[in-house]
VEXDRENTI-671614 format. One record per residue (C-alpha): x, y, z. Coordinates in nm, 3 decimals, always signed. Layout:
N
<rec><east>X</east><north>Y</north><up>Z</up></rec>
...
This chain:
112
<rec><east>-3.028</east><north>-0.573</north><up>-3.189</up></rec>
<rec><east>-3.243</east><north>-0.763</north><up>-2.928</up></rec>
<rec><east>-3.066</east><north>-0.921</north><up>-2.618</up></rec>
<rec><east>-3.176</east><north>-1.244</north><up>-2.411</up></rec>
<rec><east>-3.111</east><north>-1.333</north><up>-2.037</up></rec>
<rec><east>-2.772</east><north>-1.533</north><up>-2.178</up></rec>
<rec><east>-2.637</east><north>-1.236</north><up>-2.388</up></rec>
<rec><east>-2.653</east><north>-0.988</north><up>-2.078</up></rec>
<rec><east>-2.458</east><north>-1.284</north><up>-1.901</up></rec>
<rec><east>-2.237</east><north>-1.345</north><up>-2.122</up></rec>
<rec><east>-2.119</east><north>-0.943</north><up>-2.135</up></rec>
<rec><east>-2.143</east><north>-0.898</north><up>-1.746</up></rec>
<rec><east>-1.892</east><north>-1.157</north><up>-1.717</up></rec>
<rec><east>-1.702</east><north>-1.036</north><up>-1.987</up></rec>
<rec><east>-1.675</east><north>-0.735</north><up>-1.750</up></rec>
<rec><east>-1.626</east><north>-0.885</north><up>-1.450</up></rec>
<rec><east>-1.346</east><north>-1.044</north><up>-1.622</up></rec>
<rec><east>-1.166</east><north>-0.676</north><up>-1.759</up></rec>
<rec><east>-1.284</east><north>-0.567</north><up>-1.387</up></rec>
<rec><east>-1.091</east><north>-0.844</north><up>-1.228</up></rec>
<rec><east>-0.788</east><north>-0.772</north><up>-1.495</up></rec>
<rec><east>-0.753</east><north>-0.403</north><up>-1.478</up></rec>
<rec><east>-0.779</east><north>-0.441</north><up>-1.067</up></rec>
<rec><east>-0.462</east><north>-0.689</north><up>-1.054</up></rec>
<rec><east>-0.277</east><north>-0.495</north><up>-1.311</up></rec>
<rec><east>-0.344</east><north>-0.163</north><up>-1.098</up></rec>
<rec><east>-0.216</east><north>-0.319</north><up>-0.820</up></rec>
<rec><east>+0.099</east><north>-0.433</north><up>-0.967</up></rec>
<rec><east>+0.158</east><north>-0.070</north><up>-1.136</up></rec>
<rec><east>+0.149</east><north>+0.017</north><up>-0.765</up></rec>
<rec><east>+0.433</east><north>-0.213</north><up>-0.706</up></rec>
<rec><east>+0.632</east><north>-0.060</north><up>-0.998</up></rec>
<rec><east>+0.591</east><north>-0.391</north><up>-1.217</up></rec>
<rec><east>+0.345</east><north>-0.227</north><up>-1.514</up></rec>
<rec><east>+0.587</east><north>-0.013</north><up>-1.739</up></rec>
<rec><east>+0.505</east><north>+0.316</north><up>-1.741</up></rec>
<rec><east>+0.199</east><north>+0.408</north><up>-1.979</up></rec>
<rec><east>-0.009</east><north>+0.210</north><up>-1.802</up></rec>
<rec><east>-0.398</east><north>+0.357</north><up>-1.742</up></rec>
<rec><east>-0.652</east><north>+0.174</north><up>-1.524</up></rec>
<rec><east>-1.005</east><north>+0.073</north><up>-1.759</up></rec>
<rec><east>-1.213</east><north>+0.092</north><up>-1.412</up></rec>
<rec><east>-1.502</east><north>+0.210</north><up>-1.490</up></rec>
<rec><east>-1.529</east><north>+0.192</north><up>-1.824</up></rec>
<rec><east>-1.624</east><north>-0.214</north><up>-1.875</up></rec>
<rec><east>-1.913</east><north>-0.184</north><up>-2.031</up></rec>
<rec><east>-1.823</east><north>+0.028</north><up>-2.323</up></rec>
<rec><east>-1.559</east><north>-0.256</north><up>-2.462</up></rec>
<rec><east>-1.803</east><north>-0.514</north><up>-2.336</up></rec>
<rec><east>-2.112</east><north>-0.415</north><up>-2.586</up></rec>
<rec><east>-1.931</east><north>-0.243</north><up>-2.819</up></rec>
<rec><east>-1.698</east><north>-0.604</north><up>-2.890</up></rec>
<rec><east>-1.998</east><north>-0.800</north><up>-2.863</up></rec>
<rec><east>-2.134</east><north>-0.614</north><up>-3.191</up></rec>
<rec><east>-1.878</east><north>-0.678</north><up>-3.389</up></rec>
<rec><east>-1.858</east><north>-0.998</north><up>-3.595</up></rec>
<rec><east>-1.627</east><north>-1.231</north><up>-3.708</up></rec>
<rec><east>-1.312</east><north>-1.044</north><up>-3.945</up></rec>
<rec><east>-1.400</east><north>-0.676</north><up>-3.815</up></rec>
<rec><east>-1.108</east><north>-0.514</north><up>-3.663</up></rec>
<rec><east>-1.055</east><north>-0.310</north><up>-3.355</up></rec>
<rec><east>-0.813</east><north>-0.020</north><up>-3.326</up></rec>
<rec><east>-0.735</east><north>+0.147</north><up>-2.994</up></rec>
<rec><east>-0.593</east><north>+0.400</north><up>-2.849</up></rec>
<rec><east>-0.603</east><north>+0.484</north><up>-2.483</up></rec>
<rec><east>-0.637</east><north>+0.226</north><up>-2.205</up></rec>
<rec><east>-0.646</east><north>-0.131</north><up>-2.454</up></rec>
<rec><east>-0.649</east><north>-0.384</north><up>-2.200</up></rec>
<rec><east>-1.024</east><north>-0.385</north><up>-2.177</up></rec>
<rec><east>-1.086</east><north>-0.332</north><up>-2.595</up></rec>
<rec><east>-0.834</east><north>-0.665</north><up>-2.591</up></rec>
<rec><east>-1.001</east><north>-0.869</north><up>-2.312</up></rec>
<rec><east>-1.374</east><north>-0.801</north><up>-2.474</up></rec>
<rec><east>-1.215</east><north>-0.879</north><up>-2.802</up></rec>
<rec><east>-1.090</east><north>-1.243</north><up>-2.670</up></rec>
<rec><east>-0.735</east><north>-1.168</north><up>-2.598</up></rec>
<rec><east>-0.633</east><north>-1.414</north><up>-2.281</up></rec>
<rec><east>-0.562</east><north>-1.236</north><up>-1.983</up></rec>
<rec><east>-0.224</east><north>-1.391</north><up>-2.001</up></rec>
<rec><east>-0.123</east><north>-1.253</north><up>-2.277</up></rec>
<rec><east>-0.203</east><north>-0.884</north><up>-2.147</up></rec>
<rec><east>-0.025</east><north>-0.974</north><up>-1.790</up></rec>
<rec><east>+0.238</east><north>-1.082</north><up>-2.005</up></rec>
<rec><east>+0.285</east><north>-0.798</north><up>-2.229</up></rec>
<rec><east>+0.210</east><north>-0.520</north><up>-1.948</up></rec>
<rec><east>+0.451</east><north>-0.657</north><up>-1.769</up></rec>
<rec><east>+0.689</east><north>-0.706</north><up>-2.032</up></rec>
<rec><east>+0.765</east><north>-1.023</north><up>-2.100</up></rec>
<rec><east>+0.724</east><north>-1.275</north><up>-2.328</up></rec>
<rec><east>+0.403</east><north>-1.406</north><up>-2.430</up></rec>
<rec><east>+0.248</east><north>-1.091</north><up>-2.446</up></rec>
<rec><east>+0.093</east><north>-0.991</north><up>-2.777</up></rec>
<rec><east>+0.389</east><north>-0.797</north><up>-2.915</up></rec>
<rec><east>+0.649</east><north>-0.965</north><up>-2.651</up></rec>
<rec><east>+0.663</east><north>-0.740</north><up>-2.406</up></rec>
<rec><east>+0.791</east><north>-0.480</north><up>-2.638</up></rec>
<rec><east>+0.452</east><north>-0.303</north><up>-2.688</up></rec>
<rec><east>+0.365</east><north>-0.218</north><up>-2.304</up></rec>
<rec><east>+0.059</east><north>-0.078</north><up>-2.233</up></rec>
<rec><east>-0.053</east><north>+0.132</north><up>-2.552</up></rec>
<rec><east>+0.162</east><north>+0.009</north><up>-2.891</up></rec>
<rec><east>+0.068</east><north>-0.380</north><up>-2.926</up></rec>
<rec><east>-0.044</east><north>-0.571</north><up>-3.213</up></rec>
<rec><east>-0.263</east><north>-0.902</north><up>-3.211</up></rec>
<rec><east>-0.350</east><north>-0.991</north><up>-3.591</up></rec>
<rec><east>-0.463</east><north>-1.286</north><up>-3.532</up></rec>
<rec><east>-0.709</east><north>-1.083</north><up>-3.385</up></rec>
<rec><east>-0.763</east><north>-0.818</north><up>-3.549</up></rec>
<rec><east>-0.679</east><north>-0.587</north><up>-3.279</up></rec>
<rec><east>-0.420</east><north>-0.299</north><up>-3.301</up></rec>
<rec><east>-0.367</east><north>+0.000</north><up>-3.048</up></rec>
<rec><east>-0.079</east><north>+0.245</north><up>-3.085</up></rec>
């Protein structure tokens, strides 16, 4: 697989955007507000980054440890992971997943 100027863009922003959600979120597990289970993703950007970018249309995505990234580079909004880390609604599974056991068919994304 070849890469242009605009694909490397398009992923470094991608991880600049799981940076910039994984920093917040580790902050606010600071505070006490991530349930428990939570595992920072710093560091580790670019694997979910190029790995998502591969992947077409209808594949899925199954993860295991530290999802938030895996989500973000899959398209999952940034709201929705706030949301379910934090548990509330409007998170993929509700709030009722936390950080390792949500579901996003729509998606095709699924850690547990």
């Amino acid at each position: 697989m070849s890469y242009d100027k605009k694909d490397l863009l398009r992923m470094y922003k991608k991880m600049w955007e799981i940076r910039e959600c994984d920093d917040r979120l580790a902050s606010l597990k600071l505070k006490d507000l991530v349930m428990n289970g939570f595992h920072p993703y710093r560091g580790e950007e670019a694997v979910s980054a190029g790995s998502c970018d591969a992947l077409i249309e209808g594949d899925y995505l199954v993860s295991t440890h530290r999802p938030q990234g895996h989500a973000i580079a899959k398209g999952t909004s940034m709201k929705k992971v706030f949301c379910e880390l934090l548990g509330r609604m409007g998170g993929m599974s509700n709030g009722l997943g936390g950080p390792m056991q949500w579901v996003e068919a729509e998606k095709n994304f699924f850690c547990g």
